[in-house]
C-alpha positions in Angstrom: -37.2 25.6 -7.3 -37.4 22.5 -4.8 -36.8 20.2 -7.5 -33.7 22.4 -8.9 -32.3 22.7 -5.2 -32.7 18.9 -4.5 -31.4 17.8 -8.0 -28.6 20.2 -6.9 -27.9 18.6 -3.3 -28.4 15.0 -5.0 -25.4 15.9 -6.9 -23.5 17.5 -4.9 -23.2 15.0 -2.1 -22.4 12.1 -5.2 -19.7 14.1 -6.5 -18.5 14.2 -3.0 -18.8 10.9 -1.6 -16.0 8.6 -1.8 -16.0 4.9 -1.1 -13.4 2.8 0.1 -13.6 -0.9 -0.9 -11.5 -1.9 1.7 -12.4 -2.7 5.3 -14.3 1.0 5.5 -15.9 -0.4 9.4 -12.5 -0.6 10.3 -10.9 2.0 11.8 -6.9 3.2 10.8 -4.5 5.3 12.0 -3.6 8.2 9.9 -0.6 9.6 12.6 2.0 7.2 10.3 4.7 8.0 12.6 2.5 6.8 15.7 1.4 3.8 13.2 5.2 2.8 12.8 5.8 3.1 16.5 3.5 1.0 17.9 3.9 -1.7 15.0 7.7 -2.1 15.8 6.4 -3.3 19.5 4.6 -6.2 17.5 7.8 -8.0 15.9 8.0 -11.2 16.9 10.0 -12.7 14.4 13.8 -13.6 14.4 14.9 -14.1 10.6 12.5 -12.1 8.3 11.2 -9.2 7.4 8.2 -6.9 8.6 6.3 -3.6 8.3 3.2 -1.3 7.7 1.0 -0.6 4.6 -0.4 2.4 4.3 -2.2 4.6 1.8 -1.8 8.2 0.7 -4.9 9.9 0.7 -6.3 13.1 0.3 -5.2 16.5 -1.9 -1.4 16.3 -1.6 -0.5 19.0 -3.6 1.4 22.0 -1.7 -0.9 25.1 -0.3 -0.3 28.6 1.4 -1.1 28.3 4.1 -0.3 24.5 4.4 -2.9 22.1 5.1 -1.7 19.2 7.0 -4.8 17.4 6.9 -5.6 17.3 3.4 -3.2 15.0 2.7 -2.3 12.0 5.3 -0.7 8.5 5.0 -3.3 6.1 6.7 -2.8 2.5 7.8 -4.8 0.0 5.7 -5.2 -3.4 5.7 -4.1 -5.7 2.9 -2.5 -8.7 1.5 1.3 -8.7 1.5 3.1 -11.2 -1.4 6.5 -11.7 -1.2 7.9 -13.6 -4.7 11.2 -14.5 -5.8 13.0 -11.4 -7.4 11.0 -10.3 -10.1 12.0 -8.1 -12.9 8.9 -6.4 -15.2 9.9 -9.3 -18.2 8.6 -11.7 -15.8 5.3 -9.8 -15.0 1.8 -9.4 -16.4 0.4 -6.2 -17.1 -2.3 -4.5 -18.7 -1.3 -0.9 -16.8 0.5 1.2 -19.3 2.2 2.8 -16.2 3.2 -0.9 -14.7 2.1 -0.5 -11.1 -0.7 -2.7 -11.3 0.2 -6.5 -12.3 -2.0 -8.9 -13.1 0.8 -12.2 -12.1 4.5 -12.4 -11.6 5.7 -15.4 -13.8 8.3 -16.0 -10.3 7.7 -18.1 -7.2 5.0 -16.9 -4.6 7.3 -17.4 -1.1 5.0 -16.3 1.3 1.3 -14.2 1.4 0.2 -12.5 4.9 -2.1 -10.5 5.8 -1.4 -7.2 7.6 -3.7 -6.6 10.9 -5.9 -3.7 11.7 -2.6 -1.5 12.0 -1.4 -2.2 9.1 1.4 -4.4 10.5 2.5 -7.7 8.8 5.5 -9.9 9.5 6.9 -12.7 7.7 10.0 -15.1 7.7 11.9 -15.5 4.9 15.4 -16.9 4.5 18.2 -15.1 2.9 17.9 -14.1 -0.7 16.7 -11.4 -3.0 12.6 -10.4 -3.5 10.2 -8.3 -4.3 7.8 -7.6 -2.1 4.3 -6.4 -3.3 0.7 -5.1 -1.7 -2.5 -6.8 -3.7 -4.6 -4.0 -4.1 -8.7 -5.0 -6.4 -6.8 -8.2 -7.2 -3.6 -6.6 -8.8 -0.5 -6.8 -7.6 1.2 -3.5 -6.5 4.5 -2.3 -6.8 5.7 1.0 -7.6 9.3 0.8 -6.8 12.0 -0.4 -9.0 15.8 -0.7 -8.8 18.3 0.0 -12.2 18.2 -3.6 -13.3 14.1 -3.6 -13.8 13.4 -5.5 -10.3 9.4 -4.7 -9.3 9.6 -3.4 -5.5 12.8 -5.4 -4.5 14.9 -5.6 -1.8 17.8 -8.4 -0.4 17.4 -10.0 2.9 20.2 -11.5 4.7 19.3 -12.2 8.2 17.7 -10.7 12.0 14.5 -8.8 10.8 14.3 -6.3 8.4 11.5 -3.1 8.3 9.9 -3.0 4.8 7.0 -0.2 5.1 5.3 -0.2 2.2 3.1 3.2 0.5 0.8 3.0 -1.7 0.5 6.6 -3.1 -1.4 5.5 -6.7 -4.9 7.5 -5.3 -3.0 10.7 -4.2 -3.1 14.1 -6.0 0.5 15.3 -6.8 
């Protein structure tokens, strides 16, 4: 019977663990809206663009009665890329569901890295990008606009907020 119930617990607590391979000593802030509050305070740029990268995590599927925490939008820390607009011809990807990219075939302009809060900053002149979160050595981006652009968006000048989600490990 000991050996059953051990065998039993063994399992259990494997099927249950989950392990984050990023930064798991490192504390983050799972109130997002506090998280984007406190970030904006950190802006010290004049001509770019900045934000927070966070992660979906938990059970987000709807419940009665709700469960607001089973499902919460935490701040991570990552890499940010910015390239050159980048449609998905001029990407490499083995994921069927192109999220995950192995290269953009456009120019890298800048790569930061966010801080404990999530927070990154970056100047960039005017012009049109795609921003992206490098996630296990892929390149992330789950937005698209109607010409085929990979998370884009157009800069023109003062400072522009580009929060950035990455909802790939949530339940929906």
């Amino acid at each position: 019977m000991r050996i059953v119930l051990g065998s039993c617990l063994s399992l259990l607590l494997f099927i249950s663990c989950h392990k984050d391979n990023h930064n798991s000593t490192t504390p983050k802030t799972c109130n997002i809206q506090q998280a984007y509050a406190n970030n904006v305070k950190k802006v010290t740029i004049t001509n770019g663009v900045w934000g927070t990268v966070s992660s979906v995590e938990g059970d987000c599927m709807p419940t009665i009665p709700a469960c607001n925490s089973c499902c919460q939008n935490c701040t991570v820390q990552r890499t940010v890329r910015i390239y050159q607009y980048t449609t998905l011809s001029d990407a490499v990807t083995s994921d069927p569901y192109n999220v995950f990219f192995d290269s953009f075939n456009t120019q890298l302009v800048v790569q930061v890295d966010t801080d404990e809060d999530g927070f990154f900053q970056a100047d960039v002149p005017a012009g049109k990008y795609s921003i992206v979160v490098v996630e296990n050595g892929k390149l992330y981006a789950n937005a698209r606009d109607g010409q085929g652009g990979l998370s884009p968006f157009a800069f023109s000048s003062g400072t522009k907020n580009a929060n950035l989600t990455m909802t790939y490990k949530a339940t929906f």
